[in-house]
N, C-alpha and C positions, 0 to 999 in steps of 0.2 A: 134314664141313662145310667149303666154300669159305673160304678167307680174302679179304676186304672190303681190296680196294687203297686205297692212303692220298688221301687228299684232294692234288691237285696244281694249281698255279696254269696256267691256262690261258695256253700262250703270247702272245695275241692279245687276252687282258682286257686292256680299258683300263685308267687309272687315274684316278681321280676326281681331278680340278686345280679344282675349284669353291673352297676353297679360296684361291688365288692372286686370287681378284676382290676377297677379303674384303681381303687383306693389300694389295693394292695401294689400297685406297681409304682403308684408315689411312694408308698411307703417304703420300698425294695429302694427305690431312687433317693429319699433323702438318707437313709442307712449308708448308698456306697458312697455319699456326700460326703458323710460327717467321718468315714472310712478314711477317704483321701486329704482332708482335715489331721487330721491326726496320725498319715503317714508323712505328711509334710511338715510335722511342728517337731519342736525338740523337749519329750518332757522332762519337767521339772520334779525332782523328785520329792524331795520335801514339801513343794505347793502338792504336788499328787496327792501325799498322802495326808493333809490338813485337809483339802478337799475332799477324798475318801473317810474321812473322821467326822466331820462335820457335817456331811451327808445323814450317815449312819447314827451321828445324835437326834440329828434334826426328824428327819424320816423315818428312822427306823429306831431310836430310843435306845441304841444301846450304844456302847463304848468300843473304840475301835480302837488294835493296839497297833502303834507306827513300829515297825522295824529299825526305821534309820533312824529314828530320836530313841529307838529302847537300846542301839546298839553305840549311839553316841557318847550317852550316858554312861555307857557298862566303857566304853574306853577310858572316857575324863574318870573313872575311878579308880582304872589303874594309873594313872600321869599319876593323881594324887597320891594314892596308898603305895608309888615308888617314891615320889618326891621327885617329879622328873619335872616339874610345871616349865621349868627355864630351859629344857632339851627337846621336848614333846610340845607339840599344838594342837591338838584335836578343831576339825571344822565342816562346816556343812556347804555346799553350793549345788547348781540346780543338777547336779549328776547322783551325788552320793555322799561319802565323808570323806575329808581328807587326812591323813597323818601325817605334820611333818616332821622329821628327825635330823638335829642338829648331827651334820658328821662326826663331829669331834668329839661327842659321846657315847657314837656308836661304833667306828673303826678307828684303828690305827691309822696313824697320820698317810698318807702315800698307799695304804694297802686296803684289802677288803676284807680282813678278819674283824670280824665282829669283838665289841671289848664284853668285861664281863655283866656292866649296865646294860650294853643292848642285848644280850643274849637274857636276863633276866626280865626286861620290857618284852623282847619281840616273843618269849615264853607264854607271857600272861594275855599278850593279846591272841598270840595262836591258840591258846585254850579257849578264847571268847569266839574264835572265828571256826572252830570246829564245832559249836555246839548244834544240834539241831534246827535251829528257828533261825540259824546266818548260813544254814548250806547252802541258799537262792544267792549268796552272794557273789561276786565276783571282787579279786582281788589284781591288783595292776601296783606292780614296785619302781618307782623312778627313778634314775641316778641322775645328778647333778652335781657339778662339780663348777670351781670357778677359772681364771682364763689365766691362772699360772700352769706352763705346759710342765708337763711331766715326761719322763724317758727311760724306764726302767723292761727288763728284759720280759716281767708279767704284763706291765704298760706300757705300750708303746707312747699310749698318747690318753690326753683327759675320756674319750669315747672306752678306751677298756677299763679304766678307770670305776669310771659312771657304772658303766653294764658288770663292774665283776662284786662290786656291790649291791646293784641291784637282785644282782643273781646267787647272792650270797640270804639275802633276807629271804627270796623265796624257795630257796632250798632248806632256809632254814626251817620255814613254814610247814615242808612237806614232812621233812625230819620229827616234828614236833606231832604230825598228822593233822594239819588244815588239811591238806588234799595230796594225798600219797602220790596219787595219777597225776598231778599237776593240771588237769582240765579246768581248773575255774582261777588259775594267776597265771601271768604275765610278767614279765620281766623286761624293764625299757631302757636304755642308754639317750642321753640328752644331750651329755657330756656338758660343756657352757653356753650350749646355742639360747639356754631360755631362765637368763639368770635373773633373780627377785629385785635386785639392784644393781646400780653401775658399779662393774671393778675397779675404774679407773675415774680418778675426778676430771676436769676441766684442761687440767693441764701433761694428762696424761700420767699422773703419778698414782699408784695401787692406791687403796683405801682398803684395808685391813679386815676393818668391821664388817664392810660388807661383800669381801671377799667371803670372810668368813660364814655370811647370810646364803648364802648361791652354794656354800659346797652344803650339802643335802639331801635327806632319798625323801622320797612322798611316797606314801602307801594309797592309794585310793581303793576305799571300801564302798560298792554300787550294787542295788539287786539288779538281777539278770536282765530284766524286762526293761528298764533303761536305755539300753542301745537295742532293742529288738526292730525299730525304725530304722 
């Protein structure tokens, strides 16, 4: 009786890759997942880039440079090398940085002329916000003021107020050359709608100090990709 040669794979059979259609169309699917994840969430700037940092040490062994902690830094050292620590706050939250400026160091009481302090502060940071490595940035100037009304023929009211100082810092800015075109700052009017403290105590009577907290501009320093959601 013959012996029956074994079963051998045919050099020339294909192989079934049907397969790879399946896998690539989950894979297409958890992508536009993790897409709508992330056009619904609001990032956080500073977790972003600790987590872009920490990545890059971990996985990939090298060192990764933050922008908003290189550019936070580079501001607290002008607060300090003016001596502004008691007019100037530099700070961080999940947007970008925030600058805030006491008004009574930086304008005339009732007007929106800059003194010769803010014109020497708003200098040294417009030199830091035209540098190359902060062009991604975006700049937004607030005005805020507190809920003593004002009535002057430049003001009618705390809203022209707010806006002609706001609009004062970021002319200033273009003056200096942060951004000639004005395309990457904004300029905002709040007037008292969103003040840090109550003007008024319990009994309805001013409170001074914190009148004085509330009149204020904030500079908010954010890269571009922040609000791209």
């Amino acid at each position: 009786m013959a012996r029956r040669k074994p079963l051998t794979r045919r050099k020339n059979e294909e192989v079934n890759e049907d397969w790879l259609a399946t896998y690539a169309d989950a894979i297409t699917l958890l992508m536009a997942f993790f897409v709508l994840l992330v056009s619904f969430s609001k990032i956080e700037i500073p977790l972003f880039e600790k987590v872009q940092a920490g990545i890059a040490d971990q996985i990939g062994k090298r060192d990764v440079v933050r922008p908003t902690q290189v550019l936070e830094t580079d501001l607290q050292d002008v607060v300090f090398n003016l001596q502004m620590d008691s007019e100037v706050s530099i700070s961080t939250d999940d947007e970008g940085i925030l600058i805030e400026l006491a008004d009574g160091a930086f304008f005339h009481p009732g007007s929106a002329n800059l003194t010769n302090d803010g014109v020497l502060f708003l200098k040294d940071v417009g030199d830091l916000l035209k540098e190359p490595r902060y062009l991604g940035f975006q700049i937004e100037v607030m005005g805020h003021t507190d809920d003593s009304p004002i009535n002057t023929p430049r003001f009618p009211s705390n809203w022209e107020l707010a806006a002609g100082r706001a609009i004062a810092v970021v002319r200033f800015f273009g003056a200096v050359g942060v951004d000639p075109n004005q395309k990457r700052m904004r300029a905002i009017s709040y007037g008292d709608t969103q003040p840090k403290l109550p003007n008024l105590n319990d009994d309805g009577d001013p409170i001074p100090e914190n009148r004085a907290e509330n009149r204020r501009i904030e500079i908010r320093v954010f890269p571009q990709y922040s609000r791209v959601f």
